[in-house]
N, C-alpha and C positions, 0 to 999 in steps of 0.2 A: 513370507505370508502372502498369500493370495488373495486381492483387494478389488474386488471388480474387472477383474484382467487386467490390475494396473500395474503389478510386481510380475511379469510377462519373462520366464526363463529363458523364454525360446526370443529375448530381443535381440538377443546377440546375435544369431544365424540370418537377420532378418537383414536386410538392407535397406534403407530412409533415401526420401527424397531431400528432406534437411533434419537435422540432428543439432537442434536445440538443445544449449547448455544454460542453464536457468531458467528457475521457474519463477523468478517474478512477475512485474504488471507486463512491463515488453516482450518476457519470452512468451507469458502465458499467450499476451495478443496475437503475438506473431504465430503458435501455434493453433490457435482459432483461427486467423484469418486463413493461412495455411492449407490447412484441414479442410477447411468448408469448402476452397478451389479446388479441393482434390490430391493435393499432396499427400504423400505419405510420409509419416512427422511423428518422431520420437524426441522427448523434452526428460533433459537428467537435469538432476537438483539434489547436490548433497547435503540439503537439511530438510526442508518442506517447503512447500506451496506459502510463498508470502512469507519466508522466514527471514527475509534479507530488508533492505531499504524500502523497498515498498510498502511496509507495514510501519516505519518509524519517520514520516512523512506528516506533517501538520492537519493531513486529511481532508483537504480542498482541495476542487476542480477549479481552479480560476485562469482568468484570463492572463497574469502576467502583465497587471498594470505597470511593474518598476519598468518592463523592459521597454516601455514609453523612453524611457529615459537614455538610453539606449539605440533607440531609434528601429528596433526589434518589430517591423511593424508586422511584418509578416510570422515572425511566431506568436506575435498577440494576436491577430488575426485567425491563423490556426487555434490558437487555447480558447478562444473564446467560441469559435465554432464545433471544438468536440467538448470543448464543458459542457454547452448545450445537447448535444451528442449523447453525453453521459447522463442528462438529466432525463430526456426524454427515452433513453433505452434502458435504463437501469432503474427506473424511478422509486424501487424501495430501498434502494442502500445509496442515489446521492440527488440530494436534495439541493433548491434553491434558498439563500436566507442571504439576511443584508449585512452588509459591512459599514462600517464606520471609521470615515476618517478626519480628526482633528487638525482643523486648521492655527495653528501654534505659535505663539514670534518667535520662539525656537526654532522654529521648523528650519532646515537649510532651503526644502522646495518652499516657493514664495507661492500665495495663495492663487495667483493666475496662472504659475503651471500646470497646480492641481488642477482648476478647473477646467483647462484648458485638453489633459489628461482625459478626465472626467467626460470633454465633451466627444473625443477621440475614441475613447472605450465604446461610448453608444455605435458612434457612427461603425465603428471596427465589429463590432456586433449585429449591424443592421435585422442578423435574422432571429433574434432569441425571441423565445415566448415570456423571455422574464422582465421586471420594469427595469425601466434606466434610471441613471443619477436623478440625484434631487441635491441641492445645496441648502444646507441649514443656515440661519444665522445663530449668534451665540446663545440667545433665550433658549431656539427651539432646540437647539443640541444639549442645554441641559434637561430641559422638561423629556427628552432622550435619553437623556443618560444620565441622572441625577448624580450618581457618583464623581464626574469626572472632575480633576483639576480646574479651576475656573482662571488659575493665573494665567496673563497669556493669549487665553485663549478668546477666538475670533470667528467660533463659525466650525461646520463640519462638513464634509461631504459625503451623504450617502449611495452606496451603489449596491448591485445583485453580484455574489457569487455563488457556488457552487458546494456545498458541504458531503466527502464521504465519510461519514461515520465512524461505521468499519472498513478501511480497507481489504483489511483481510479477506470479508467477506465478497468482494468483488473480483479477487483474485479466483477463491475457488471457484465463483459459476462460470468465469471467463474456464479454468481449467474443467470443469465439467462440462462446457458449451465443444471444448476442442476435444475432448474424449467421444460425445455422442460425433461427431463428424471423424470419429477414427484414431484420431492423433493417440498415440501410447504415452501417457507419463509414469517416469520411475523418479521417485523421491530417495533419498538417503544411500543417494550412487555418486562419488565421487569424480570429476574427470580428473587423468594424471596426466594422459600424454596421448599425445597427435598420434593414430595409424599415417606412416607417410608410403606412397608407392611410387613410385615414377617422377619423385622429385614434386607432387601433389600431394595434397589431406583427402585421405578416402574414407577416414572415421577416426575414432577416437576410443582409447580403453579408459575405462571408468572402475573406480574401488567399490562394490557393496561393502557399505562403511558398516553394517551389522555381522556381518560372514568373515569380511578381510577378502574376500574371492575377488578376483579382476578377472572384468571380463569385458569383449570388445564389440562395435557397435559400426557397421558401416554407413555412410551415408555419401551421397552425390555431391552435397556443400553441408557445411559445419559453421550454424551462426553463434557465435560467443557471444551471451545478452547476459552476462553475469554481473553486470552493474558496476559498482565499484573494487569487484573481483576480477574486472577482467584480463590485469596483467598478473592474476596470480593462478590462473586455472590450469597451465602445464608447467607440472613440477620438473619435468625430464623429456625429452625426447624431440625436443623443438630449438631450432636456430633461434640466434638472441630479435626479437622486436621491440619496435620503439616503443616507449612509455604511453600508453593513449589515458589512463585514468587522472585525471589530478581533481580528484574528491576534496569536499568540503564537508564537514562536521556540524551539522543542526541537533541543536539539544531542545527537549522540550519539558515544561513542568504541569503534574497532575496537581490540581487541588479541589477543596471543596469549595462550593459557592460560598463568599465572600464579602461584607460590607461596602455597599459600593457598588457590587459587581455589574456590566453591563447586560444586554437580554440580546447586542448584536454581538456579531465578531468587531473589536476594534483594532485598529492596523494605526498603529501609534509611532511616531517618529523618533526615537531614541532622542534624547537628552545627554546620552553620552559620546555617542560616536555618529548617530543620524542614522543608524540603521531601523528599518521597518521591525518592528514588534508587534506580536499577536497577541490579542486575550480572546480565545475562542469557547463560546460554550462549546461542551462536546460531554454526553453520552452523563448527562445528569450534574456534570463536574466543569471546570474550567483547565484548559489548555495553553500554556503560558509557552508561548515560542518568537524566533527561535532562534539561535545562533549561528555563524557562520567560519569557521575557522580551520585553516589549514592539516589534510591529516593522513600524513603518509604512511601510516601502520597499518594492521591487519582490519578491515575492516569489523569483524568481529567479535574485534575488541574496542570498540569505540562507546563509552560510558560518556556520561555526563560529568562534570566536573563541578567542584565549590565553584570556581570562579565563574560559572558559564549560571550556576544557580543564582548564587549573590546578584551577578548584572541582570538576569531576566527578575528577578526580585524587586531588587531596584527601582528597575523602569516601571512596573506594575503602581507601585506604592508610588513613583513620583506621579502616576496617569491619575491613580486614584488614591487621595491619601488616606480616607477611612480603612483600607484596607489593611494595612500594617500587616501585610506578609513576613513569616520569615521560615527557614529550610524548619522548622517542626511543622508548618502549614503544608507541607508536600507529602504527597501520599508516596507518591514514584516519580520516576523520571523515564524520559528514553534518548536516543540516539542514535541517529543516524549516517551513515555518508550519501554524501550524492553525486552521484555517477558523473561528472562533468568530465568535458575534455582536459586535459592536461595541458594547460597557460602559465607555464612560470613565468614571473614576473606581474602577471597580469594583477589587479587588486580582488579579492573575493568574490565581491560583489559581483562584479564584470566578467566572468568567465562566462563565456556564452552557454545559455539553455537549452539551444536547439541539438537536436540529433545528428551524429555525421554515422553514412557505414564504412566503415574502414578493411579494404580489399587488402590479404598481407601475400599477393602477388608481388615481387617473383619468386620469394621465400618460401613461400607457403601457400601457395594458390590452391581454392578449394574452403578456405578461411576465409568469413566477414567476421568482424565485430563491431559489435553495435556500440557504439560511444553516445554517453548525455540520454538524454529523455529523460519525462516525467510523469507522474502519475494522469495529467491531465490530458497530454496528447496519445499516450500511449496507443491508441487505434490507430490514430494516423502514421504512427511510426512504423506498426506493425504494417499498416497497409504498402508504405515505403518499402519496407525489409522485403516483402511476397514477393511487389514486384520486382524486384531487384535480382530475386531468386528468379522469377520465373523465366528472367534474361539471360542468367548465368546456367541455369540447366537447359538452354535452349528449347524451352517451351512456347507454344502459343499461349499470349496472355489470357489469362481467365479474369475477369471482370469479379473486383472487391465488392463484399454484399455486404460488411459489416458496420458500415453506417446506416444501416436500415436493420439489421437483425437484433431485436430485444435480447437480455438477457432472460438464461431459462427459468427462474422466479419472476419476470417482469411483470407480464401478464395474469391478473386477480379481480376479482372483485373484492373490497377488504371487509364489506358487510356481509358478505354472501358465506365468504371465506373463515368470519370471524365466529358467525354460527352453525358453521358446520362442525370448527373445531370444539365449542361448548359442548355442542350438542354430541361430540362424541365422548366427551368425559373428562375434559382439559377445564381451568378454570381462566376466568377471563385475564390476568394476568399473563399466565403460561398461551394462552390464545394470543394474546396483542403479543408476546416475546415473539413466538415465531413468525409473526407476521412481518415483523421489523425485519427479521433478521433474514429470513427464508422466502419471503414473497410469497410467490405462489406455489413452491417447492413445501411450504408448510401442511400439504395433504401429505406429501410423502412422507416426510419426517414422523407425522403422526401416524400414518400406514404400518411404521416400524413397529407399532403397541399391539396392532391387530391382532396378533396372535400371540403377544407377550406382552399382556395387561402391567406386568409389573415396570415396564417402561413408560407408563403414564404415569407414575410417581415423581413429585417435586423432589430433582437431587440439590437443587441448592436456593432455598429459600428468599434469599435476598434478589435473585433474577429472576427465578418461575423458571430456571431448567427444568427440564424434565428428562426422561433418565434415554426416550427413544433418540435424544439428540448425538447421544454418543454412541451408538447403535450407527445411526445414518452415516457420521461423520466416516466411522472405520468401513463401513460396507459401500459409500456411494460417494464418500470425499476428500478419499485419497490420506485419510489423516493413518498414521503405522504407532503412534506412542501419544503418551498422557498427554506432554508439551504440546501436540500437533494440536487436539481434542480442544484442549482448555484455552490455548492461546492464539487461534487461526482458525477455531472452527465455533466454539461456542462463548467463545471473545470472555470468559471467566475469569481470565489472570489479570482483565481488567478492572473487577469487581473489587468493593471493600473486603482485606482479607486475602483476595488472589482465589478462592475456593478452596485454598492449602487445607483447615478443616475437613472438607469433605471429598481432597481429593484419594484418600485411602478408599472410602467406601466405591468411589467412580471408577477406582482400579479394578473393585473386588465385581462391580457390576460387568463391568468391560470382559473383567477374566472367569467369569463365569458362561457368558455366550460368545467368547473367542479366545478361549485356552489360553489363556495368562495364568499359570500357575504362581503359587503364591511368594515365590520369588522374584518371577514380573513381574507382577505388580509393587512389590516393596521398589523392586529398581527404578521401576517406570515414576513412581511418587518423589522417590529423590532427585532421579533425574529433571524432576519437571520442579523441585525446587532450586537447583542447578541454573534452570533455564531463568529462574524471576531475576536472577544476578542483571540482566537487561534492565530492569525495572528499579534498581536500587538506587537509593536517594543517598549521597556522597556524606559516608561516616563523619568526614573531618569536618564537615558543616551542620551537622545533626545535632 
């Protein structure tokens, strides 16, 4: 299928200046930053844009207060300078909102480190637009937070982070920003194994995982950003390397808003074992995270577990007791791994966050991989990864612009914007959806009705979809099947219901203005029930 030039036959004959292997937050930045210096930049991803770790992430840009603790001053320093980064260039999909934190006689940190934390965050921040700490005493933190525990408890500390939403959503305009500068991406292309010549990596063959067809892809360096795949992406054809991944397993819980519930994010200090706990508002619902536990299997297969629900359970109902959660209060679940370097021995918590590139010179020269990052620095890693390339392919450096380049929704007026979408036939609901979602791209989306009226129809009632969103997704966003569409591009599979109801008729719409005969489509609806298995809440707890 032929998708905006993005499913490109002729990329195999082609030769790259780097040959990006995922399409996460990192690969995507790395090929934006890339692209925009001029690189010539091809990005494979055997599932979709944001189909990995990236998207099963707590969904905050923060600074990395724990790694105070740590003595991490320089990656809280970097987090807290592209948080800000992220707020000011993305500013429809990641927002600033306060955090809460309870000062406990449980607590293991004693109230002067917090603050003392507290006072180091500011200073480590000096350049944000957003406010600093404030210290509550115990009154004002309940007149705050009316729900919370009062046994205990001594006083809170409020601060600014950084809220993205949708991740997802941030993933494609980073990958539509590095397409308008060139960069090619192919989704649903497998990599198996190293091109080697002359005792060097000169590119890589890769599986269309819909054909079965292998086919191969040369490049000058080969960066591996597969996150916590990245000792699994050559099945054959490569000398043994050392283990770089040692991934950790974050679960997290959907629910509805809840008796008690708070109006900030609270970052709550476990009662069990002293680990940091989240209650995040998120996307109308509450986000109950997150866990941290050892996890050598396929990343893919990484579900949520009873025991990992019960303890985020727990904690919620000990923070707040009117609540009375239990696994029938969870809509879904998710799970992720996080790309960490590989510390045996080390305790969870402690594996360090920050990024290393890992050169597999003398074996394999020609290969970087990118080890750790996170949702929050990802620019800055990416800017790292360029220059690093730009040294290895013997270039003169080209000067990073992506701390200054918006994203391509960023820039809007949302009044201006809000009545033009009215005023072309959309209802104020379906108007504010796309505005959340799409910025300033929400002309385009709606462009898509122009001359197919029938695509201003509500396809799913409970969001104000409309039907040209899935039109744009397949012609301008990279999305090839239902799962892409509903779970990474019009964020549906997060709705009450998943859109499972109506996602036949989205098929029948789909395959009617891009030849989905009515076999695709039945497959495509299954498949994309296949896919909620990510989302499901642990039988044995239910």
């Amino acid at each position: 299928m032929l998708t905006n030039g993005i499913r490109d036959g002729n990329a195999s004959a082609a030769s790259f200046d780097l040959v990006i292997i995922g399409a996460g937050i990192n690969g995507l930045g790395i090929a934006r930053d890339a692209a925009q210096r001029g690189l010539k930049v091809i990005v494979l991803e055997k599932d979709d844009i944001c189909g990995g770790v990236s998207a099963w992430s707590g969904r905050l840009a923060h600074g990395g207060l724990r790694y105070l603790e740590h003595r991490d001053f320089a990656l809280v320093r970097e987090s807290l300078r592209e948080r800000e980064r992220m707020i000011q260039l993305a500013p429809h999909l990641v927002k600033p909102l306060r955090l809460l934190m309870p000062f406990y006689s449980h607590n293991r940190r004693p109230v002067w480190l917090i603050r003392l934390g507290m006072i180091l965050y500011d200073v480590l921040s000096f350049d944000k637009r957003t406010g600093g700490h404030e210290i509550l005493n115990t009154e004002a933190t309940r007149r705050r937070f009316a729900g919370i525990a009062p046994q205990g408890l001594g006083g809170a500390a409020v601060f600014t982070e950084g809220q993205v939403e949708y991740a997802e959503r941030l993933c494609v305009e980073l990958a539509v920003a590095a397409a308008a500068d060139g960069a090619l991406i192919r989704t649903k292309v497998r990599v198996e194994e190293p091109v080697l010549e002359a005792g060097r990596v000169a590119g890589v063959r890769y599986r269309d995982t819909a054909s079965g067809e292998m086919q191969e892809v040369r490049g000058s360096l080969v960066l591996n950003v597969a996150g916590p795949w990245i000792d699994r992406i050559f099945q054959r054809g490569a000398p043994p390397q050392p283990r770089l991944n040692g991934g950790t397993k974050g679960s997290h819980l959907i629910v509805d808003p809840f008796p008690g519930a708070p109006q900030d994010v609270v970052y709550y200090e476990s009662k069990t074992d002293g680990r940091l706990v989240l209650v995040i508002p998120w996307a109308g619902r509450y986000m109950i995270g997150t866990t941290d536990l050892r996890f050598d299997e396929d990343p893919d297969g990484a579900r949520c577990s009873a025991a990992e629900m019960n303890y985020l359970l727990n904690e919620v109902n000990q923070l707040i007791p009117e609540a009375k959660l239990s696994p029938r209060d969870v809509l879904y679940t998710f799970s992720g791994v996080r790309p960490l370097p590989y510390a045996p021995g080390v305790v969870e918590a402690k594996i360090p966050r920050s990024h290393v590139l890992h050169d597999h010179a003398p074996d394999m020269p020609g290969l970087v991989t990118v080890v750790g990052g996170k949702l929050t620095t990802y620019r800055q890693l990416a800017e790292d990864a360029v220059d690093d390339a730009f040294r290895r392919l013997g270039r003169g450096k080209v000067a990073c612009m992506t701390a200054k380049l918006p994203f391509p929704g960023a820039q809007f007026d949302a009044a201006e914007l809000r009545r033009e979408l009215t005023g072309g036939g959309l209802s104020q609901r379906s108007a504010e959806r796309l505005i959340a979602l799409y910025g300033g791209r929400a002309r385009a989306v709606a462009a898509e009705a122009r001359n197919d009226k029938g695509l201003l129809q509500v396809i799913h009632e409970g969001s104000g979809a409309i039907g040209a969103e899935l039109a744009f997704a397949l012609r301008h966003e990279f999305a090839v099947t239902l799962a892409d569409v509903l779970a990474r591009r019009l964020l549906l599979a997060f709705e009450p219901g998943h859109a499972l109801a109506e996602a036949p008729a989205m098929a029948a719409l789909i395959g009617a203005r891009f030849g989905w005969d009515p076999q695709r489509q039945s497959a495509e609806v299954e498949s994309y029930k296949a896919w909620l298995s990510h989302l499901a809440v642990p039988q044995e707890a239910a």
